[in-house]
C-alpha positions as CSV (number, residue, x, y, z in Angstrom):
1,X,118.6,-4.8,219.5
2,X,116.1,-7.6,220.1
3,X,117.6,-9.4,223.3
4,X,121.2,-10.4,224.4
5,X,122.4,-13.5,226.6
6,X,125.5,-13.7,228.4
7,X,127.8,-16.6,227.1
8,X,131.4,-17.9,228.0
9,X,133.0,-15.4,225.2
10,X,130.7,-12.2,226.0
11,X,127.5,-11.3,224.7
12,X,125.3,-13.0,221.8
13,X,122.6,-10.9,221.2
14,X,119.8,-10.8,218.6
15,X,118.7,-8.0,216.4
16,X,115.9,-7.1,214.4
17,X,115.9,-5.3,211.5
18,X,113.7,-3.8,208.6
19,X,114.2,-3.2,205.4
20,X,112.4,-1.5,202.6
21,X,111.2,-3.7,199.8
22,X,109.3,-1.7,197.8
23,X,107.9,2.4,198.1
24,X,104.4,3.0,197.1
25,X,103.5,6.5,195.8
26,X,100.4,8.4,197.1
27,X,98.7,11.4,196.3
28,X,98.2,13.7,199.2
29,X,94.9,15.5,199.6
30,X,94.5,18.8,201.7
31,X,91.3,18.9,203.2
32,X,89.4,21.9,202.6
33,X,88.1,24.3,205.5
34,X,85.1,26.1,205.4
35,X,84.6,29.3,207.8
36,X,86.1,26.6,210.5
37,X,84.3,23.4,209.4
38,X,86.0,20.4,207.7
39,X,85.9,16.8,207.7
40,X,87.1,15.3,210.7
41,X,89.8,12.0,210.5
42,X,91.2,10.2,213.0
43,X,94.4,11.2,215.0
44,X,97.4,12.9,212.8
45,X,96.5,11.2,209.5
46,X,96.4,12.2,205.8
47,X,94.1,11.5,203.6
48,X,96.0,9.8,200.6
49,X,94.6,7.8,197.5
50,X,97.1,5.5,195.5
51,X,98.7,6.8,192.3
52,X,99.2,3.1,191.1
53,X,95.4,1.7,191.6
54,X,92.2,3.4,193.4
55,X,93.2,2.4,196.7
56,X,92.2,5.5,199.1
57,X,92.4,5.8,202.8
58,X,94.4,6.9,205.9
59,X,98.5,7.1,205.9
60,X,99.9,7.8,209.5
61,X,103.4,8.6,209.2
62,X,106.0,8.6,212.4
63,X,107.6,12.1,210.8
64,X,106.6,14.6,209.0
65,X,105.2,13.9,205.8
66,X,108.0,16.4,204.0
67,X,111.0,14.3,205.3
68,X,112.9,12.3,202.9
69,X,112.8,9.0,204.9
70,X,109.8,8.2,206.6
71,X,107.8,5.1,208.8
72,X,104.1,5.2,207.6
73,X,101.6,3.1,207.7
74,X,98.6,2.9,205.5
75,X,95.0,2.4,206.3
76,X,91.5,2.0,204.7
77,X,88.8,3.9,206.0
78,X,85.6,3.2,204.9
79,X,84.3,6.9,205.2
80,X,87.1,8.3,202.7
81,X,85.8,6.6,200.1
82,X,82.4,8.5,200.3
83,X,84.2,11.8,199.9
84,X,85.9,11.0,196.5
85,X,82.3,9.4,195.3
86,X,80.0,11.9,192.8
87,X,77.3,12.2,195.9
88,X,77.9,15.4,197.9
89,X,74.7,14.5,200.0
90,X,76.5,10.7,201.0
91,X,79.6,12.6,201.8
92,X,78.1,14.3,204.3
93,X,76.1,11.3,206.1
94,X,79.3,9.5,206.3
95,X,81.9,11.6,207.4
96,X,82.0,13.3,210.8
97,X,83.0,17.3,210.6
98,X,84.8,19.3,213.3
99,X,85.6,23.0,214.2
100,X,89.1,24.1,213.2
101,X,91.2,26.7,212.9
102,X,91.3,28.0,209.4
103,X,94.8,27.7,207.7
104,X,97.6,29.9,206.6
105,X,97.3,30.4,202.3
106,X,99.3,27.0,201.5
107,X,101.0,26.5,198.5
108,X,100.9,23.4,196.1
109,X,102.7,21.1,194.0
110,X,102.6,23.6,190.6
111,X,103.3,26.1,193.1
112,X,99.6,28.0,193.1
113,X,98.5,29.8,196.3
114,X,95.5,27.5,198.2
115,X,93.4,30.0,200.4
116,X,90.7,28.9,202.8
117,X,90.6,32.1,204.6
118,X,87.6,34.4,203.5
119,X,89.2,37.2,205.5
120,X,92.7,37.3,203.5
121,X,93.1,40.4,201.3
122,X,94.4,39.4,198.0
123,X,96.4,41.8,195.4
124,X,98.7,40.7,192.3
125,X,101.8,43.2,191.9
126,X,102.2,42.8,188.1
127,X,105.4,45.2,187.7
128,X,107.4,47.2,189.6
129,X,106.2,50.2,190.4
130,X,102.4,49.6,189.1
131,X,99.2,49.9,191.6
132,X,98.6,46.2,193.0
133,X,95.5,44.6,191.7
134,X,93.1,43.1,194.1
135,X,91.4,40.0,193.7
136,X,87.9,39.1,194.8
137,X,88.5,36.2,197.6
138,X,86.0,33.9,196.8
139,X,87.2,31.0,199.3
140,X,88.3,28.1,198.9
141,X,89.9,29.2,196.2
142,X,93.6,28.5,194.4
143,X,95.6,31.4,192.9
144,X,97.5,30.9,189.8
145,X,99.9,33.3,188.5
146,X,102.3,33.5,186.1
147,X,106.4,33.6,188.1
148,X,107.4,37.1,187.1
149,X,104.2,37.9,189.2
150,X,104.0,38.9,193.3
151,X,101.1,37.3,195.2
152,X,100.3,40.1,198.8
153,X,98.1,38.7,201.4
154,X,96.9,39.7,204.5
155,X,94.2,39.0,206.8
156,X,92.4,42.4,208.3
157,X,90.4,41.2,211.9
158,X,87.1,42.6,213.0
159,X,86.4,42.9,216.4
C-alpha cells in the first residue's frame, strides 16, 4: 500500500505493485578459499556471469539464493571481470583478498564433493564391507564418484 486518503465513502488508497516480466538465468560461481585467503566482494553478494551473453558481475539477492522466489538485483563490478580474464597476475592487482574461514566440503550441481579444507581426511567406501580407500587431499580440489560409492570426511585439528 502506497498511500490512502479519507473520502466521503471510506478510504481510497493507492498501491504499488511489481510484477515479473521476464527471469534471467545466471551461473553461480563459488569462490575458492585458499588456507583462509579468497577474493574479497562487497556485502552478501554472489559472483554470477550470465548464461545468455558474457555479462558477469554482482547479484544481491533479499533471500537466500536456494529459495524458489527471490528479489535480486544485479550489478557490474568492474573487478570481476579480471578474475574470469586468462591473466592470473591482473587478477590479483585488481581484486582485494580477505581472511576467511575455510568452508565445509560443498557439493555441486552434478553432485561432486568441492573441498577447500587441506585438513579434511578423505576415504571412498567402494563396497560394503571392503577397507575404505583414502585419497590424497590436494585442495582445492572436487571429488567425483560414481553413486553406488560413499564419500567419508573428516577434519583431524592440531593444536
Amino acid at each position: 500500500m502506497d498511500t490512502c486518503i479519507k473520502v466521503n465513502t471510506g478510504l481510497y488508497c493507492s498501491f504499488y505493485i511489481s510484477t515479473y516480466s521476464a527471469t534471467t538465468s545466471y551461473k553461480r560461481y563459488i569462490p575458492v578459499n585458499y588456507n583462509g585467503i579468497e577474493v574479497k566482494f562487497p556485502g552478501q553478494n554472489i559472483v554470477v556471469k550470465s548464461s545468455e551473453t558474457d555479462e558477469q558481475g554482482l547479484l544481491y539477492c533479499e533471500k537466500p539464493p536456494v529459495s524458489s522466489i527471490n528479489n535480486c538485483s544485479f550489478q557490474n563490478w568492474d573487478p570481476i571481470k579480471h578474475l574470469f580474464e586468462r591473466d592470473p597476475l591482473l587478477s590479483i592487482r585488481s581484486c582485494g583478498f580477505t581472511f576467511a574461514d575455510i568452508p565445509l566440503p560443498m557439493q555441486t550441481y552434478d553432485y561432486s564433493v568441492f573441498i577447500m579444507d587441506p585438513l579434511f581426511e578423505i576415504a571412498i567406501n567402494p563396497a560394503q564391507g571392503t577397507p575404505q580407500i583414502p585419497i590424497m587431499n590436494q585442495s582445492p580440489m572436487i571429488v567425483s564418484f560414481f553413486k553406488d560409492k560413499i564419500l567419508f570426511g573428516s577434519t583431524n585439528i592440531l593444536f
